[in-house]
C-alpha positions in Angstrom: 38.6 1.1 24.4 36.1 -1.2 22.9 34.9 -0.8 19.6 37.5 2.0 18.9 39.4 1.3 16.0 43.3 2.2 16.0 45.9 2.1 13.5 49.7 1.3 14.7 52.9 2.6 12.2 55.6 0.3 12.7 54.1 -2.5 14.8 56.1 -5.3 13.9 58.6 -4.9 16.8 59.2 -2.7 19.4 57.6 0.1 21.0 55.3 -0.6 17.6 54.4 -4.4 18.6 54.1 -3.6 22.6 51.8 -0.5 21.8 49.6 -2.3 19.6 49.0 -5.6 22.4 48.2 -2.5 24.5 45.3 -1.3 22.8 44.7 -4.6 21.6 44.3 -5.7 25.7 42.1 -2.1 26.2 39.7 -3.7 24.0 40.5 -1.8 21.1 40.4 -3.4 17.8 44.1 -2.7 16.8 45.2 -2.6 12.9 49.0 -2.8 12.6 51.0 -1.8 10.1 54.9 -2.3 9.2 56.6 -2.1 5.9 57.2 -5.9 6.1 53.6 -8.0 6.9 53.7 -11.2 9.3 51.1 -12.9 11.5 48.7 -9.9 12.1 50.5 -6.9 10.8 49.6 -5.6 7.5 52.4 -4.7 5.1 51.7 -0.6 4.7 55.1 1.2 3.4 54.2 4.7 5.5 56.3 6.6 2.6 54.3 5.6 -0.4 51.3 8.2 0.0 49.2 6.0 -2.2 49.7 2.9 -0.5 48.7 4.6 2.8 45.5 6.1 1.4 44.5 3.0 -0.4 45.3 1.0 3.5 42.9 4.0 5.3 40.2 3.3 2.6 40.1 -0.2 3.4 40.4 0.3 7.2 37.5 2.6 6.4 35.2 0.3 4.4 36.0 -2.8 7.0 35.3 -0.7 10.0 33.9 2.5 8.8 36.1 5.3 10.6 39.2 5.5 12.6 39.7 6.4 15.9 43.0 7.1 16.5 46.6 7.0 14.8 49.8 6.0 15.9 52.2 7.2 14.0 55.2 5.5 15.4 56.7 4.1 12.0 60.7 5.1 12.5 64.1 4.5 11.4 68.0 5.2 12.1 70.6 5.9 9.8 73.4 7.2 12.2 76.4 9.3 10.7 78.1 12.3 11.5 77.6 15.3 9.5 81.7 15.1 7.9 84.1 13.1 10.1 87.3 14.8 10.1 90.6 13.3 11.3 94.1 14.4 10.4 93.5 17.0 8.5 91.2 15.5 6.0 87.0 14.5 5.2 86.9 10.8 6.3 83.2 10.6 5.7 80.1 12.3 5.7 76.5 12.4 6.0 75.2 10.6 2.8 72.2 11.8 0.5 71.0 8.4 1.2 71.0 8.3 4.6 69.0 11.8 5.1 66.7 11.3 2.4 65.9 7.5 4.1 65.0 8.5 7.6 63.3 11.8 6.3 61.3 9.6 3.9 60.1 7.4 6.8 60.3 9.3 10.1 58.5 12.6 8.8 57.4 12.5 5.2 55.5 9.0 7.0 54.0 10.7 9.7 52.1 13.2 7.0 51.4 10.5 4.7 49.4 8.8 7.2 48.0 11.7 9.2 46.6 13.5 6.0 45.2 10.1 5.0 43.5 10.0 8.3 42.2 13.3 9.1 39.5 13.9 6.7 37.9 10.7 8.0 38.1 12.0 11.5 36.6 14.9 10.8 33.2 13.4 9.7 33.0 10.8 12.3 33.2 13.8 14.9 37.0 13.7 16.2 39.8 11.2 17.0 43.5 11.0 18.5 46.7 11.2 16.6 49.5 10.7 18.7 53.4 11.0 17.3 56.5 9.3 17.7 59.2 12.2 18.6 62.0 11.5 20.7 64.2 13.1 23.5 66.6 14.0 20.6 64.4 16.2 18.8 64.5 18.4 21.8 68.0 18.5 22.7 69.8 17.1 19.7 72.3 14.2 19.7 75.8 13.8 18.2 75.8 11.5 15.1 72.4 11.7 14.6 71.7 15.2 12.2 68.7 13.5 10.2 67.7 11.7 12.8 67.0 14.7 15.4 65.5 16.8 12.6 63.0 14.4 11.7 62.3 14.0 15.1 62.4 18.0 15.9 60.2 18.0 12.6 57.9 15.7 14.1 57.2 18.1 17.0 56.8 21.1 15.3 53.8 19.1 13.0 52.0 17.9 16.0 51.7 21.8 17.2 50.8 22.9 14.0 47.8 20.3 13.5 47.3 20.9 17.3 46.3 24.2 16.5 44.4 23.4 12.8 43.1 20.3 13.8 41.1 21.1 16.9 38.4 22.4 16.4 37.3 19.2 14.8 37.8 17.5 17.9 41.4 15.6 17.4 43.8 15.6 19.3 47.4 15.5 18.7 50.3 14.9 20.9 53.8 13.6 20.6 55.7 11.4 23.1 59.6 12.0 23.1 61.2 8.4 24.4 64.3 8.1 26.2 66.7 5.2 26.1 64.2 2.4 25.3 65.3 -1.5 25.3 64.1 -2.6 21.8 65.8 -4.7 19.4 68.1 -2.1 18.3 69.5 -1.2 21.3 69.7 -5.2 22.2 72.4 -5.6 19.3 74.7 -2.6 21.0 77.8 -3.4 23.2 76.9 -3.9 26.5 79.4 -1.3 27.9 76.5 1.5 25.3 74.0 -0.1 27.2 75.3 0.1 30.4 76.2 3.9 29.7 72.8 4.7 28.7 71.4 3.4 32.5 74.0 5.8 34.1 72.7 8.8 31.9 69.1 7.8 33.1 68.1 9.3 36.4 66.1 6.7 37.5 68.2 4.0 36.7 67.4 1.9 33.8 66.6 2.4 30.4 62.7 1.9 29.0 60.6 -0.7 28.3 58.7 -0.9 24.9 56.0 -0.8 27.5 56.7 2.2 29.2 56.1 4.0 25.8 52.9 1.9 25.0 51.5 3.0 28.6 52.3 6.5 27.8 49.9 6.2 24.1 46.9 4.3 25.9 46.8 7.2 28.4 47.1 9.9 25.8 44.5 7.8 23.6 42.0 7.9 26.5 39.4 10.5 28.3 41.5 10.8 30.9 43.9 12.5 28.8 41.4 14.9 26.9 42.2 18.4 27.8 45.8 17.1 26.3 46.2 18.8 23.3 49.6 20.2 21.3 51.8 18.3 24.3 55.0 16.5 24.0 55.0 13.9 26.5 58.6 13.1 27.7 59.0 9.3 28.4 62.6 8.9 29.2 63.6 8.3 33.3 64.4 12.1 33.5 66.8 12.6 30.7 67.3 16.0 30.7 69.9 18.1 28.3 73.3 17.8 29.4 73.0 14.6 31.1 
Protein backbone atom coordinates (compact mmCIF):
# COMPACT_ATOMS: atom_id res chain seq x y z
CA UNK A 1 0.00 0.00 0.00
CA UNK A 2 2.60 2.58 -0.78
CA UNK A 3 1.89 6.09 -0.59
CA UNK A 4 -1.61 5.39 0.88
CA UNK A 5 -2.15 7.23 3.85
CA UNK A 6 -4.09 5.52 6.90
CA UNK A 7 -5.33 6.68 10.02
CA UNK A 8 -5.43 4.06 13.10
CA UNK A 9 -8.15 4.83 16.31
CA UNK A 10 -6.62 3.34 19.23
CA UNK A 11 -3.16 2.30 18.25
CA UNK A 12 -1.34 2.41 21.28
CA UNK A 13 -1.89 -1.36 22.14
CA UNK A 14 -3.59 -4.02 20.86
CA UNK A 15 -5.45 -4.93 17.88
CA UNK A 16 -4.74 -0.90 17.49
CA UNK A 17 -0.76 -1.18 17.63
CA UNK A 18 -0.60 -4.72 15.59
CA UNK A 19 -2.91 -3.12 12.83
CA UNK A 20 -1.04 -0.14 12.44
CA UNK A 21 2.73 -2.18 12.04
CA UNK A 22 0.48 -3.98 9.47
CA UNK A 23 -0.04 -1.22 7.27
CA UNK A 24 2.97 0.27 8.26
CA UNK A 25 4.90 -3.13 6.81
CA UNK A 26 2.31 -2.84 3.42
CA UNK A 27 4.13 0.28 2.81
CA UNK A 28 1.53 2.37 3.93
CA UNK A 29 2.35 5.47 5.67
CA UNK A 30 0.35 4.77 9.00
CA UNK A 31 -0.81 7.85 11.34
CA UNK A 32 -1.79 6.46 14.80
CA UNK A 33 -3.89 7.78 17.14
CA UNK A 34 -4.71 6.97 20.91
CA UNK A 35 -6.11 9.15 23.61
CA UNK A 36 -2.70 9.02 25.35
CA UNK A 37 0.48 9.88 22.75
CA UNK A 38 3.93 7.92 23.11
CA UNK A 39 6.70 7.15 20.61
CA UNK A 40 4.82 7.44 17.24
CA UNK A 41 1.21 7.71 18.24
CA UNK A 42 -0.43 10.99 18.26
CA UNK A 43 -2.60 11.83 21.21
CA UNK A 44 -6.27 12.34 19.34
CA UNK A 45 -9.24 11.87 22.11
CA UNK A 46 -11.82 10.22 19.25
CA UNK A 47 -14.80 11.78 21.45
CA UNK A 48 -13.86 15.40 21.34
CA UNK A 49 -15.32 16.19 17.67
CA UNK A 50 -13.14 19.16 17.48
CA UNK A 51 -10.02 17.66 18.42
CA UNK A 52 -10.61 15.00 15.65
CA UNK A 53 -11.41 17.56 12.96
CA UNK A 54 -8.48 19.81 13.85
CA UNK A 55 -6.09 16.02 13.82
CA UNK A 56 -7.84 15.28 10.01
CA UNK A 57 -6.88 18.89 8.92
CA UNK A 58 -3.50 18.42 9.81
CA UNK A 59 -3.22 14.80 8.42
CA UNK A 60 -4.67 16.64 5.47
CA UNK A 61 -2.28 19.63 5.05
CA UNK A 62 0.89 17.13 5.82
CA UNK A 63 -0.20 14.56 3.39
CA UNK A 64 -3.07 16.07 1.50
CA UNK A 65 -5.90 13.35 1.69
CA UNK A 66 -6.63 10.21 3.54
CA UNK A 67 -6.99 6.97 2.29
CA UNK A 68 -8.55 4.94 4.69
CA UNK A 69 -9.80 4.94 8.37
CA UNK A 70 -9.62 2.66 11.10
CA UNK A 71 -11.86 3.26 13.38
CA UNK A 72 -10.84 0.75 16.05
CA UNK A 73 -10.65 3.30 19.09
CA UNK A 74 -12.66 1.05 21.95
CA UNK A 75 -13.41 0.64 25.52
CA UNK A 76 -15.09 -1.71 28.28
CA UNK A 77 -17.02 -0.78 31.20
CA UNK A 78 -18.53 -4.20 32.22
CA UNK A 79 -21.63 -4.31 34.58
CA UNK A 80 -24.79 -5.95 34.64
CA UNK A 81 -27.85 -4.05 33.90
CA UNK A 82 -29.25 -4.42 38.12
CA UNK A 83 -27.67 -7.29 39.96
CA UNK A 84 -30.14 -8.68 42.14
CA UNK A 85 -29.48 -11.09 45.03
CA UNK A 86 -31.79 -11.94 47.98
CA UNK A 87 -34.39 -10.13 47.29
CA UNK A 88 -32.78 -6.76 46.77
CA UNK A 89 -30.83 -4.19 43.80
CA UNK A 90 -27.11 -4.96 44.71
CA UNK A 91 -25.91 -2.80 41.87
CA UNK A 92 -26.56 -1.56 38.53
CA UNK A 93 -25.55 -0.24 35.38
CA UNK A 94 -24.12 3.28 36.08
CA UNK A 95 -24.78 6.54 33.99
CA UNK A 96 -21.15 6.66 33.99
CA UNK A 97 -20.36 3.59 32.72
CA UNK A 98 -22.92 3.79 29.56
CA UNK A 99 -22.38 7.26 28.75
CA UNK A 100 -18.20 6.27 28.81
CA UNK A 101 -18.21 3.44 26.33
CA UNK A 102 -20.98 5.13 24.22
CA UNK A 103 -18.81 8.31 24.20
CA UNK A 104 -15.89 6.32 22.86
CA UNK A 105 -16.96 3.11 21.11
CA UNK A 106 -19.85 4.86 18.87
CA UNK A 107 -20.11 8.67 19.34
CA UNK A 108 -15.92 8.01 18.30
CA UNK A 109 -16.55 6.17 15.36
CA UNK A 110 -18.82 9.21 13.87
CA UNK A 111 -16.53 11.81 15.12
CA UNK A 112 -13.85 10.49 13.05
CA UNK A 113 -15.70 9.09 10.06
CA UNK A 114 -17.62 12.52 9.44
CA UNK A 115 -14.22 14.14 9.86
CA UNK A 116 -12.96 11.89 7.22
CA UNK A 117 -15.57 11.59 4.57
CA UNK A 118 -15.77 14.86 3.00
CA UNK A 119 -12.04 14.60 2.34
CA UNK A 120 -12.64 11.26 0.68
CA UNK A 121 -15.05 12.36 -1.37
CA UNK A 122 -12.79 14.91 -3.33
CA UNK A 123 -9.79 12.83 -3.61
CA UNK A 124 -12.13 10.20 -5.41
CA UNK A 125 -12.88 7.38 -2.64
CA UNK A 126 -11.24 5.64 0.33
CA UNK A 127 -11.90 2.66 2.90
CA UNK A 128 -13.42 3.00 6.27
CA UNK A 129 -13.36 -0.05 8.09
CA UNK A 130 -15.04 -0.46 11.89
CA UNK A 131 -14.37 -2.13 14.94
CA UNK A 132 -17.70 -4.20 15.85
CA UNK A 133 -17.38 -7.28 17.72
CA UNK A 134 -19.02 -10.79 17.91
CA UNK A 135 -21.17 -9.31 20.76
CA UNK A 136 -22.89 -6.87 18.78
CA UNK A 137 -24.36 -9.73 16.93
CA UNK A 138 -25.28 -12.08 19.57
CA UNK A 139 -25.17 -10.02 22.71
CA UNK A 140 -23.25 -10.93 25.92
CA UNK A 141 -24.16 -11.10 29.61
CA UNK A 142 -22.63 -8.09 31.59
CA UNK A 143 -21.96 -6.22 28.83
CA UNK A 144 -25.48 -4.00 27.92
CA UNK A 145 -23.41 -0.76 26.67
CA UNK A 146 -20.93 -2.61 25.53
CA UNK A 147 -22.94 -4.85 22.82
CA UNK A 148 -25.05 -1.78 21.92
CA UNK A 149 -22.20 0.24 21.01
CA UNK A 150 -20.97 -2.46 19.23
CA UNK A 151 -24.58 -3.48 17.50
CA UNK A 152 -24.53 0.42 16.92
CA UNK A 153 -21.45 0.24 15.21
CA UNK A 154 -22.86 -2.24 12.64
CA UNK A 155 -25.93 -0.67 11.87
CA UNK A 156 -23.58 2.74 10.97
CA UNK A 157 -21.34 0.87 8.72
CA UNK A 158 -24.65 -0.26 6.54
CA UNK A 159 -26.07 2.90 6.69
CA UNK A 160 -22.87 4.80 5.15
CA UNK A 161 -22.51 1.58 3.09
CA UNK A 162 -25.39 2.55 1.38
CA UNK A 163 -24.82 6.72 1.49
CA UNK A 164 -21.35 6.54 1.05
CA UNK A 165 -20.86 4.52 -2.05
CA UNK A 166 -21.41 6.12 -4.72
CA UNK A 167 -18.39 8.21 -3.87
CA UNK A 168 -16.38 5.28 -4.05
CA UNK A 169 -15.73 4.31 -0.05
CA UNK A 170 -16.12 1.57 1.22
CA UNK A 171 -17.19 0.58 4.54
CA UNK A 172 -17.05 -2.63 6.43
CA UNK A 173 -16.93 -3.72 9.99
CA UNK A 174 -14.97 -6.72 11.42
CA UNK A 175 -16.65 -8.44 14.52
CA UNK A 176 -13.53 -10.08 16.66
CA UNK A 177 -13.81 -13.02 18.69
CA UNK A 178 -11.80 -13.78 21.85
CA UNK A 179 -8.66 -11.79 20.99
CA UNK A 180 -5.37 -12.10 23.37
CA UNK A 181 -4.64 -8.30 24.14
CA UNK A 182 -3.69 -6.78 27.16
CA UNK A 183 -7.08 -6.96 28.66
CA UNK A 184 -7.70 -10.26 28.39
CA UNK A 185 -3.87 -10.91 29.59
CA UNK A 186 -4.80 -9.46 33.16
CA UNK A 187 -7.98 -12.13 33.40
CA UNK A 188 -7.76 -15.48 35.51
CA UNK A 189 -6.27 -17.98 33.63
CA UNK A 190 -9.23 -20.49 34.32
CA UNK A 191 -11.44 -17.00 31.88
CA UNK A 192 -8.83 -17.54 29.57
CA UNK A 193 -8.80 -21.02 29.42
CA UNK A 194 -12.74 -21.00 29.07
CA UNK A 195 -12.66 -18.74 26.29
CA UNK A 196 -10.24 -21.47 24.10
CA UNK A 197 -12.97 -24.13 24.82
CA UNK A 198 -15.78 -21.80 23.47
CA UNK A 199 -13.55 -21.24 20.38
CA UNK A 200 -14.01 -23.89 17.63
CA UNK A 201 -10.74 -23.89 16.49
CA UNK A 202 -9.07 -23.90 19.56
CA UNK A 203 -7.41 -20.80 20.69
CA UNK A 204 -8.34 -17.39 21.11
CA UNK A 205 -7.02 -14.47 18.48
CA UNK A 206 -4.04 -12.80 17.90
CA UNK A 207 -3.99 -8.89 17.67
CA UNK A 208 -2.75 -10.06 14.35
CA UNK A 209 -5.39 -12.08 13.23
CA UNK A 210 -7.59 -8.90 13.33
CA UNK A 211 -4.86 -6.70 11.69
CA UNK A 212 -4.74 -9.37 8.72
CA UNK A 213 -8.45 -9.23 8.46
CA UNK A 214 -8.12 -4.84 7.96
CA UNK A 215 -5.14 -5.03 5.41
CA UNK A 216 -7.28 -7.47 3.31
CA UNK A 217 -10.43 -5.32 3.59
CA UNK A 218 -8.14 -2.18 3.01
CA UNK A 219 -6.89 -3.69 -0.25
CA UNK A 220 -8.15 -4.39 -4.14
CA UNK A 221 -8.57 -7.64 -3.49
CA UNK A 222 -11.33 -6.83 -1.18
CA UNK A 223 -13.18 -4.18 -3.43
CA UNK A 224 -16.50 -5.56 -4.40
CA UNK A 225 -16.67 -5.71 -0.32
CA UNK A 226 -18.99 -3.21 0.64
CA UNK A 227 -21.69 -3.00 3.78
CA UNK A 228 -19.99 -6.52 5.19
CA UNK A 229 -19.30 -7.58 8.70
CA UNK A 230 -16.35 -9.62 8.70
CA UNK A 231 -16.46 -12.20 11.49
CA UNK A 232 -12.89 -12.77 12.97
CA UNK A 233 -13.43 -15.01 15.89
CA UNK A 234 -12.35 -19.06 15.38
CA UNK A 235 -16.08 -19.87 14.69
CA UNK A 236 -17.89 -18.43 17.59
CA UNK A 237 -21.15 -18.78 16.79
CA UNK A 238 -24.34 -17.88 19.19
CA UNK A 239 -24.92 -20.33 21.76
CA UNK A 240 -21.50 -21.53 21.99
Amino acid sequence: MPDRIVIVTGAAAGIGRATAARFADEGACVVSWDVTAGGEVLRVDVTDAAAVERAVAEVIRRWGHVDVLINNAGIVRDAQLVKWKDGDVVSTLSDEQWRAVIDVNLTGVFNCTRAVVPHMIRNGGGVILNASSIVGLYGNFGQTNYVATKAGVIGMTRTWARELGRYKIRVNAVAPGFVATDIVATMPEKVRQAMVERTPIGRIGRPEDIADAYAWLASERASFVHGAVLSVDGGLVSGT
